[in-house]
C-alpha positions in Angstrom: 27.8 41.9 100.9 30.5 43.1 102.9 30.7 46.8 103.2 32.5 49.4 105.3 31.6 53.1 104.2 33.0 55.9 105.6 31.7 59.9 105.4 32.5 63.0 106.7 35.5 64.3 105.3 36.0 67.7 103.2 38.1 70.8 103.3 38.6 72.8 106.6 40.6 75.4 107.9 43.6 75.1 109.8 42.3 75.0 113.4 38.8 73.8 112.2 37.0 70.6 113.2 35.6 67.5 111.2 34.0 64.7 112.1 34.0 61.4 110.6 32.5 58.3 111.0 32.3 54.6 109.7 29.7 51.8 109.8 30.0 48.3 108.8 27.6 45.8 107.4 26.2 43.4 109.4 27.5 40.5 107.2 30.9 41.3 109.3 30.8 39.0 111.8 32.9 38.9 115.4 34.2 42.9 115.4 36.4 43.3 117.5 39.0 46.6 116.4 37.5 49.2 114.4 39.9 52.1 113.6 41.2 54.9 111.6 44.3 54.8 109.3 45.4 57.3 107.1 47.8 57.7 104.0 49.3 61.2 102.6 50.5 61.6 99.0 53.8 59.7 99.2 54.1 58.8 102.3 52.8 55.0 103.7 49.5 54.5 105.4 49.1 55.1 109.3 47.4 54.5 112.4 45.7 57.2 113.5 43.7 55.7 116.5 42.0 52.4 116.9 39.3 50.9 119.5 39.0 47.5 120.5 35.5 45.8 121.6 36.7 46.1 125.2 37.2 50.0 124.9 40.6 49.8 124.7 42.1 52.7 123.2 45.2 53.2 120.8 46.0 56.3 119.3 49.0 58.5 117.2 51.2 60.3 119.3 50.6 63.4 116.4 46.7 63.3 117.2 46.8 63.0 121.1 44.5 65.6 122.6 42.8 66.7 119.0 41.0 63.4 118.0 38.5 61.1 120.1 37.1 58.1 118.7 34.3 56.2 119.7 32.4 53.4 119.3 28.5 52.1 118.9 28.4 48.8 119.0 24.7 48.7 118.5 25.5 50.8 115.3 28.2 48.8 113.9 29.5 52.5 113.6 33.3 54.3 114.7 33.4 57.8 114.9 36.3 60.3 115.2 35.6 64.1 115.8 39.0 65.8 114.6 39.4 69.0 116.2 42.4 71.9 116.0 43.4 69.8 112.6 46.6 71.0 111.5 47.9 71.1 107.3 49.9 68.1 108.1 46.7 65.6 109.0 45.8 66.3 105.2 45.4 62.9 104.0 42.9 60.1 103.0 41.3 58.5 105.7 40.3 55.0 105.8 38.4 53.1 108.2 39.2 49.4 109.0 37.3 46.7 110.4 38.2 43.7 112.2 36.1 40.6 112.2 36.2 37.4 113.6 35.2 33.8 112.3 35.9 30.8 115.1 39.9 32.2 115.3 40.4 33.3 112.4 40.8 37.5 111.9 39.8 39.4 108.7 40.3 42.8 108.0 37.8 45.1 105.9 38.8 48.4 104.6 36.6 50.9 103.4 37.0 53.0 100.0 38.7 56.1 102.2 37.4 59.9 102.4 39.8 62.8 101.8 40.3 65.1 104.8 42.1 68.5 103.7 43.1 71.4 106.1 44.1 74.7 104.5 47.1 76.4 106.2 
């Protein structure tokens, strides 16, 4: 079975820190991206940073300098320590993972975790 689960989210302060983090099953096969999107009440779903097998690195310009992610490969796990979090990264967060079968790509989305920061 096919799983990506996410943890780590809750209620902080502004200026507070969280720290989330994401494994996926082994069934997923070929990872390549693993990354962090998020979506706020009304408002479509975003990138908020993304890390390729290689170690590239992609991230938001609105997160630049407060979130890291990372990567353990051995783990099948992304993390992504939020720090100075601001009212407006209030959202659900959802983790998605890239997989590859011969060239074919296949995206798994976990279930999301709600991240809220208190002005």
């Amino acid at each position: 079975q096919v799983q990506v689960v996410e943890s780590g989210g809750g209620l902080v302060q502004a200026g507070g820190s969280l720290r989330l983090s994401c494994t996926a099953s082994r069934t997923i096969f070929g990872i390549s991206t693993m990354g962090w999107y998020r979506q706020a009440p009304g408002k479509q779903r975003e990138l908020v940073a993304s890390i390729e097998s290689g170690g590239n690195i992609d991230y938001a310009d609105s997160v630049k300098g407060r979130f890291t992610i990372s990567r353990d490969n051995a783990k099948n796990t992304v993390y992504l320590p939020m720090n100075s979090l601001k009212p407006e990264d209030t959202a659900v967060y959802y983790c998605k993972v890239r997989g590859r079968v011969i060239t074919l790509d296949y995206d798994y989305w976990g279930q999301g975790t709600q991240v809220t920061v208190s002005s």
